[in-house]
Each structure stands twice: as structure tokens, then as C-alpha cells.
C-alpha positions in Angstrom: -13.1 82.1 -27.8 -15.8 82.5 -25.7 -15.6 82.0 -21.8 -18.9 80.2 -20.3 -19.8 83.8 -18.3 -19.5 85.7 -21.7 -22.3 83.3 -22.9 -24.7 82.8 -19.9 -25.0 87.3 -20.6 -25.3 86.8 -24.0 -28.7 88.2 -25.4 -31.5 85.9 -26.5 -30.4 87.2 -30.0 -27.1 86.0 -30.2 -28.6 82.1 -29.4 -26.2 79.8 -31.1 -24.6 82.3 -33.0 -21.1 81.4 -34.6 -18.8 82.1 -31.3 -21.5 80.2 -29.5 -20.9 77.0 -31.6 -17.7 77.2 -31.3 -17.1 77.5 -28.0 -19.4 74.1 -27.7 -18.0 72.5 -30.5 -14.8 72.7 -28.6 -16.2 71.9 -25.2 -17.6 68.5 -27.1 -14.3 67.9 -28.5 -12.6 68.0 -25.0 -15.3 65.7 -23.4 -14.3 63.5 -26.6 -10.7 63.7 -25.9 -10.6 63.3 -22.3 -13.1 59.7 -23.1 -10.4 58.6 -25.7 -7.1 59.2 -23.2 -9.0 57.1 -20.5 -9.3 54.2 -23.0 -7.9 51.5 -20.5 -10.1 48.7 -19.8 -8.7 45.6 -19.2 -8.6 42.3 -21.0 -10.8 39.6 -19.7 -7.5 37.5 -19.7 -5.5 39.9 -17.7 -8.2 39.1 -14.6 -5.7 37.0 -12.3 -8.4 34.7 -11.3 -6.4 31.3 -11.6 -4.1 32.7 -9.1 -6.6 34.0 -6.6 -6.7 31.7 -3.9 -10.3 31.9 -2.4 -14.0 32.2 -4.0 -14.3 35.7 -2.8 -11.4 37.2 -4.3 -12.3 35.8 -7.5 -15.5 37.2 -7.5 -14.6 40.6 -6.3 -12.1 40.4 -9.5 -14.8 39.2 -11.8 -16.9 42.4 -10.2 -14.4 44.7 -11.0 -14.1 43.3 -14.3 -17.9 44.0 -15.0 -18.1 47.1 -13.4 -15.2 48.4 -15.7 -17.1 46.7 -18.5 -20.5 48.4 -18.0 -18.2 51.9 -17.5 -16.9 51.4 -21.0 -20.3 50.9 -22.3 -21.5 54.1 -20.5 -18.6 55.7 -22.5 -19.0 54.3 -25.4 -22.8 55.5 -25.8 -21.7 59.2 -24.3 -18.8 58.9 -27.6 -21.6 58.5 -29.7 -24.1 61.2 -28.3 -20.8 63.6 -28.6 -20.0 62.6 -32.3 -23.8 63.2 -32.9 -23.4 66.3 -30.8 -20.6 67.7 -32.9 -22.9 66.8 -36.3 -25.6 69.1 -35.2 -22.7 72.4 -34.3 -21.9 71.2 -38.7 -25.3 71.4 -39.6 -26.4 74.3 -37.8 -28.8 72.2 -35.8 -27.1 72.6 -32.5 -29.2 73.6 -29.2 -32.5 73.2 -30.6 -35.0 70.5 -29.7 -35.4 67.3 -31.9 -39.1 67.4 -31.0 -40.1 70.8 -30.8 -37.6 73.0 -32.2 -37.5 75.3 -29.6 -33.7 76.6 -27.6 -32.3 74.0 -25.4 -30.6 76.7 -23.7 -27.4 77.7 -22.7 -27.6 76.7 -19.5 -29.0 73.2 -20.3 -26.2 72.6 -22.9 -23.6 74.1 -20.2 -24.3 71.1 -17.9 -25.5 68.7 -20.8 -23.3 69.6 -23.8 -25.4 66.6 -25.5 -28.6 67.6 -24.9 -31.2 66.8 -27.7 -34.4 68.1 -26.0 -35.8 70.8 -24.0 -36.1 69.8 -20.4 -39.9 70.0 -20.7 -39.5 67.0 -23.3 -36.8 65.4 -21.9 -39.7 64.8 -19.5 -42.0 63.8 -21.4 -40.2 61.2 -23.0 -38.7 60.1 -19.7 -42.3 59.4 -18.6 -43.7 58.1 -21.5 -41.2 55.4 -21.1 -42.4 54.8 -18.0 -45.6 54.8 -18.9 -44.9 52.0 -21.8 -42.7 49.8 -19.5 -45.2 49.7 -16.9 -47.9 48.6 -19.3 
């Protein structure tokens, strides 16, 4: 398989060829995997809040509780983008833009294995958001 070096000094040509899918399909697999192994969160009935004596460490257990909450959410979404990820290395779809069809890049998908857009339209869409929510 490839390393990362071997495909940051790969020519142009060689963008997304079959060792180059591989080497993210695995990388998107291990991201999945180390997400599943960490599947801990606790039970909203393990919190110990009966038995905490004052209203400050209550709410610092409720906190914690929602703050663990919100993390499995986060993962939950990044599950998704990976399994959406992994669809695109099937279909040959991989590390081109949804919008304009144009590379990702390598060293986009490097940091970003999910990455669905060029930075230049992640951009965009990031401030066309903006632009709708402040309307």
C-alpha cells in the first residue's frame, strides 16, 4: 500500500488512481474503526445526581453529561460523512467536487479524508450560509 509521501509525489496523472483509493479507502476505514471502539457514552441513568450532595455538583454532572452527548453527535455525523466517504472510493467518485467536478486534492483529502468540495467551494458554500442566515 501506499505511504502518504509516496502519494503527495505522485504525478497529476496518477490522481485517484487504484492504489490511491485504496490507500484512502483504508485510512476511512481506520477513522471508522477508531469512532466505533470509542463507543462509550454513558446512560443518562448512570449520572449519580441523586447522590450528589450540592447544586453545583449536579450541574457540573449534568454538563458532563451534555457535553459527552453533543461529542457523540459530532461522531455520529463524522460516521456518516465516512460511510458516504467510502461510497464515493465504490463508485469511482472519490476526490472530486460535488459541485464542480474538479480534484479535491491530495492534500485536502490528507487532512480531510471526507472532503466533498474543493476548498474554493467549500467557501463559497460556507459563505453563502452566511449570507442566508444573516438575511
Amino acid at each position: 500500500m501506499l505511504t502518504e509521501e509516496q502519494i503527495l509525489i505522485a504525478s497529476e496523472d496518477d490522481y485517484m488512481n487504484k492504489a490511491q483509493l485504496e490507500f484512502f479507502r483504508q485510512r476511512l476505514f481506520e477513522m471508522r474503526h477508531s469512532l466505533t471502539v470509542a463507543d462509550e457514552t454513558p446512560d443518562i441513568s448512570e449520572l449519580d445526581v441523586e447522590r450528589a450532595a450540592d447544586e453545583s455538583d449536579r450541574a457540573t454532572q449534568e454538563e458532563q453529561y451534555w457535553i459527552q452527548v453533543h461529542m457523540k453527535e459530532r461522531e455520529a455525523t463524522l460516521i456518516r460523512d465516512i460511510d458516504k466517504a467510502l461510497h464515493r472510493v465504490r463508485t469511482g467518485d472519490y476526490g472530486f467536487c460535488e459541485d464542480t467536478g474538479e480534484d479535491i486534492g491530495i492534500k485536502r483529502l490528507l487532512i480531510r479524508p471526507t472532503s466533498r468540495y474543493t476548498a474554493e467551494a467549500q467557501a463559497r458554500r460556507e459563505l453563502q450560509t452566511r449570507q442566508y442566515a444573516a438575511a
